[in-house]
N, C-alpha and C positions, 0 to 999 in steps of 0.2 A: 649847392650853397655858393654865394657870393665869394671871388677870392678876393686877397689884399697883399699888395706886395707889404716885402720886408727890405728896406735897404735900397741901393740904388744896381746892386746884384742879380739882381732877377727870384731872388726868393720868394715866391709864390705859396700861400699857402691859403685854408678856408679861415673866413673872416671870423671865425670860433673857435679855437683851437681845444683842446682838454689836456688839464693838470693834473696828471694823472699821481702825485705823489700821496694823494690821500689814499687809496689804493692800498698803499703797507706801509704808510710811515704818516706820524704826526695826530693822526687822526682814530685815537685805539688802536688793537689787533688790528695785524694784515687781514682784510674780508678775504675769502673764498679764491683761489686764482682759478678753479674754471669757471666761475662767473662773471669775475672781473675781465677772464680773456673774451668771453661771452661779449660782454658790456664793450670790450674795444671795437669790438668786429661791426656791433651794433654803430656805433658811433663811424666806423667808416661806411658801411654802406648809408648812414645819414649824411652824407658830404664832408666830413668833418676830415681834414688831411694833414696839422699839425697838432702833434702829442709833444709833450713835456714831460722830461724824467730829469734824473740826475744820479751821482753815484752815490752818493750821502743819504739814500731816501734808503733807510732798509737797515744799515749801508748797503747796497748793491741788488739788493733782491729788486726795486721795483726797473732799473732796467732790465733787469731779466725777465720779468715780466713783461713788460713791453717788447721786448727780442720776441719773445715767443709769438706774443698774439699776432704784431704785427707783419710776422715774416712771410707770412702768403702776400701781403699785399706792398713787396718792396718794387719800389719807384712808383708808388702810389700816392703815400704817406711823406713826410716830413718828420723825423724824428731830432726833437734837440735835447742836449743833456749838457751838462758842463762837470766845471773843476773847480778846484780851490779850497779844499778841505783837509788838511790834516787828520785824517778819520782812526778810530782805535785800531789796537790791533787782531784779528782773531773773527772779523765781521762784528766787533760789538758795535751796539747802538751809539750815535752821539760822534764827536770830534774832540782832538787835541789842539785844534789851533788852525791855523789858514796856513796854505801852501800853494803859492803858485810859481815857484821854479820852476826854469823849463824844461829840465830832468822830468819831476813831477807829472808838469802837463802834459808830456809824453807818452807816460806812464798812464794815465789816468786815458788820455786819449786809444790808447792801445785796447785796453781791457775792456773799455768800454764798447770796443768795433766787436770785440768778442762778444759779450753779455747782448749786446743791440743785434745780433746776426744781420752785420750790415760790413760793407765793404768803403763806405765812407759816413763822417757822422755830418749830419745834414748841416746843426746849427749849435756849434760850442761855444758857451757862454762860460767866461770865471766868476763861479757865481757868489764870490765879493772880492772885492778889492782887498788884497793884499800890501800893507803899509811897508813889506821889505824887501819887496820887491817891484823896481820899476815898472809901470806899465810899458813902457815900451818895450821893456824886455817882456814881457806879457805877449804884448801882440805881434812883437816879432816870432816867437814858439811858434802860436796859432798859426801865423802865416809859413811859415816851414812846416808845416803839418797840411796846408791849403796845395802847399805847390807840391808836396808829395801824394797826393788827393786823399789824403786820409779826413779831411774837412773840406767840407765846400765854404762855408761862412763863420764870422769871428762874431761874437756878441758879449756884452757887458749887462752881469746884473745890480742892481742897486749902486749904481756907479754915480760920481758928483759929476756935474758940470766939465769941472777943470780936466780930471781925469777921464771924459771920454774922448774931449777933445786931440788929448794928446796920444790915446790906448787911436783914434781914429786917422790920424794924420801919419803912422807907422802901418797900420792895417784897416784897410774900411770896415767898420762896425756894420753890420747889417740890421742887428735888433738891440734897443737895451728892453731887458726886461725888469722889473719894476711892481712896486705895489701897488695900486690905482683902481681907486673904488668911488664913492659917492660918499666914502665916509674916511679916505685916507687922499687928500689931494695936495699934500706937500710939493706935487712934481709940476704943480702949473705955473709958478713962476719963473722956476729957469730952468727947467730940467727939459720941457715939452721947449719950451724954443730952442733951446739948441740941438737937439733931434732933428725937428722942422728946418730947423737953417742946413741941417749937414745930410739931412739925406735920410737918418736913420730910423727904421721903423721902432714901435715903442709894444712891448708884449707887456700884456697888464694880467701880474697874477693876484689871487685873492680878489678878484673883481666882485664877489659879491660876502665881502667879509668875512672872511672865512666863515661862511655859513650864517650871519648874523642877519642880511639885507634879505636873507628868504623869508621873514618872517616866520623859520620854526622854532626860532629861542628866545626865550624870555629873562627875567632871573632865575626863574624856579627850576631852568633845564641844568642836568648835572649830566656834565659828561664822564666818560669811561678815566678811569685811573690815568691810564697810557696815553690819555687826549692833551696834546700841547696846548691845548685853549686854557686849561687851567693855571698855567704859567703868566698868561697875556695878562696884562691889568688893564686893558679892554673890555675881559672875558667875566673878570669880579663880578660878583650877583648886583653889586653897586651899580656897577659900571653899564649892566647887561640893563639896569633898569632904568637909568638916567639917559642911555641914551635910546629909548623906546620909541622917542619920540624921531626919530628918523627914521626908525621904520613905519610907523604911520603914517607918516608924509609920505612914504612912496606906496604904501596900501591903496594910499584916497587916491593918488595917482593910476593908478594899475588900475585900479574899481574903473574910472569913467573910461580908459581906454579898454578894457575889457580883458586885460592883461594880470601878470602875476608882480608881484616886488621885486622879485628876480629879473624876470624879464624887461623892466622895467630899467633896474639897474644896469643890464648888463646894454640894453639900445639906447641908452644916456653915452655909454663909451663907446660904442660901435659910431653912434652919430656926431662924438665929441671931430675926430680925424679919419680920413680913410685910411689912415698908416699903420692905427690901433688896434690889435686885434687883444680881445680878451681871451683867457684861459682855465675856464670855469673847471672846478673836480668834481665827482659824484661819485657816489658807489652803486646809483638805481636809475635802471631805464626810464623811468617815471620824470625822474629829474632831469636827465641829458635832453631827455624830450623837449621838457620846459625851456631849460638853456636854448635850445638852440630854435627854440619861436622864437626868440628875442630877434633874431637874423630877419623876419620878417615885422617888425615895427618899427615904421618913420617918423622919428620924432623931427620937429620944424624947431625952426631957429627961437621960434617962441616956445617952444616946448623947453628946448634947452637952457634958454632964460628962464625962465620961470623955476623949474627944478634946479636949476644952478642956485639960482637967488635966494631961493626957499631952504636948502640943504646946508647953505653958506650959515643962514640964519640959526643953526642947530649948533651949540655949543657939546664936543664931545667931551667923555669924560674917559682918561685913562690913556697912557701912549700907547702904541700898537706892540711892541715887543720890549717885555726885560731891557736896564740897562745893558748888560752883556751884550745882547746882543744887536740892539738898536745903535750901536756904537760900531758896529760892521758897516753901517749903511748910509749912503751919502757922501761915501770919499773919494 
């Protein structure tokens, strides 16, 4: 598979990476782990050499899922994970609050080398900004974790403008990572320029809506109890029906190139920057397969016009997450 750096670092990784959090968090019951570890393995002998975890996913279990599967193939892969969570006590599900002291990030960085069976963690991202604590005192931790080699690279998720600039100017930022789809593009007015001006590669997760841009859900699809989509007011049977009509438009799309919606969507953001890399999740070989045809469709600059122009033109209905927590993101 094609790589794409990350950063001005040398962080090299494949131009697909996989989000592995759906795996045991957010998305129902944890599926199967020797399937899933199945499914890793799969996904690296497909070229695929950046994975995404974190410690909040599970809490904790799906790095340790990823430790596991991944550990035949260390210096192969790319593993990133991050901090910033206040998490319960006892391994329950969910958080008390954001915490990025750099006591904390320590701490967080530490167990994580354990759980990852890795001797440094490839790409630590704070994965939100913390309003009580300075970014610069952020990025100064991470980089005292870099020159002790317990990190190689610093990154920022869902981070504003202002704040990468300053998290960047104490510590180079190698990736922010980011929500970035065809149907969430809040980031193209200032978020992707200042990336572009500073060097920073831009990781886009939920590239294909959380599942919405595949065209398997409708209104009528009801998911499992445990499924966080039912919280979205994206995800309203309302919501789910009013905005149909952009997945149609990338159906008609997909039909004349001979392509899937997914695929579709996800070589829209491969072709948007080379700096982009998306970070599609699956639980089924069937799907990673698809994902990662996308790596091999060139969309043209008219392509991109066109599908831009056309998508722009779709009125969404429903913000992407709860106030609570959409109020984490952008600062």
């Amino acid at each position: 598979m094609e790589k794409r750096r990350l950063g001005s670092g040398g962080l090299e990784v494949s131009a697909i990476g996989f989000g592995c959090m759906g795996m045991s968090f957010s998305y129902g019951p944890a599926a199967d782990r020797g399937e899933m570890i199945s499914l890793l393995h799969a996904a690296v002998d497909r070229g695929v050499t950046f994975f995404d975890t974190a410690e909040v996913y599970g809490p904790y279990t799906n790095e340790d899922l990823v430790g596991e599967a991944l550990e035949p193939f260390r210096g192969r892969v790319v593993i990133a994970t991050k901090f910033g969570f206040r998490l319960k006590p006892n391994g329950e599900p969910g958080w008390l609050g954001l915490d990025s002291r750099p006591e904390q990030i320590r701490r967080v960085a530490e167990a994580a080398l354990q759980r990852l069976r890795i001797e440094t963690i490839d790409l630590f991202y704070q994965h939100r900004v913390d309003p009580e604590v300075p970014i610069e005192e952020v990025a100064g931790a991470v980089g005292r974790l870099i020159e002790e080699g317990k990190v190689r690279h610093f990154g920022l998720s869902e981070a504003g403008a202002a704040t990468i600039r300053r998290a960047h100017a104490v510590q180079p930022v190698a990736a922010l990572q980011s929500e970035y789809s065809l149907w969430t593009r809040n980031h193209e007015s200032e978020i992707l320029p200042t990336v572009r001006e500073l060097g920073i590669g831009f990781v886009a997760y939920s590239p294909l809506g959380k599942g919405f841009l595949t065209g398997k859900i409708d209104e009528k699809t009801e998911f499992d109890s445990a499924d966080f989509r039912n919280i979205l007011p994206r995800f309203t049977p309302e919501a789910r029906k009013a905005n149909q009509s952009l997945v149609d438009l990338l159906t008609e799309i997909a039909a004349a190139r001979g392509a899937t919606p997914a695929q579709i969507a996800l070589a829209w953001l491969l072709a948007r920057e080379p700096w982009i890399v998306p970070i599609p999740g699956t639980r089924r070989l069937d799907r990673l397969e698809e994902n990662l045809g996308a790596s091999a469709i060139r969309l043209t600059a008219d392509d991109l016009r066109e599908i831009g122009e056309a998508t722009a033109r779709i009125d969404l209905l429903g913000t992407r997450y709860p106030e609570h927590i959409e109020k984490m993101t952008g600062r």
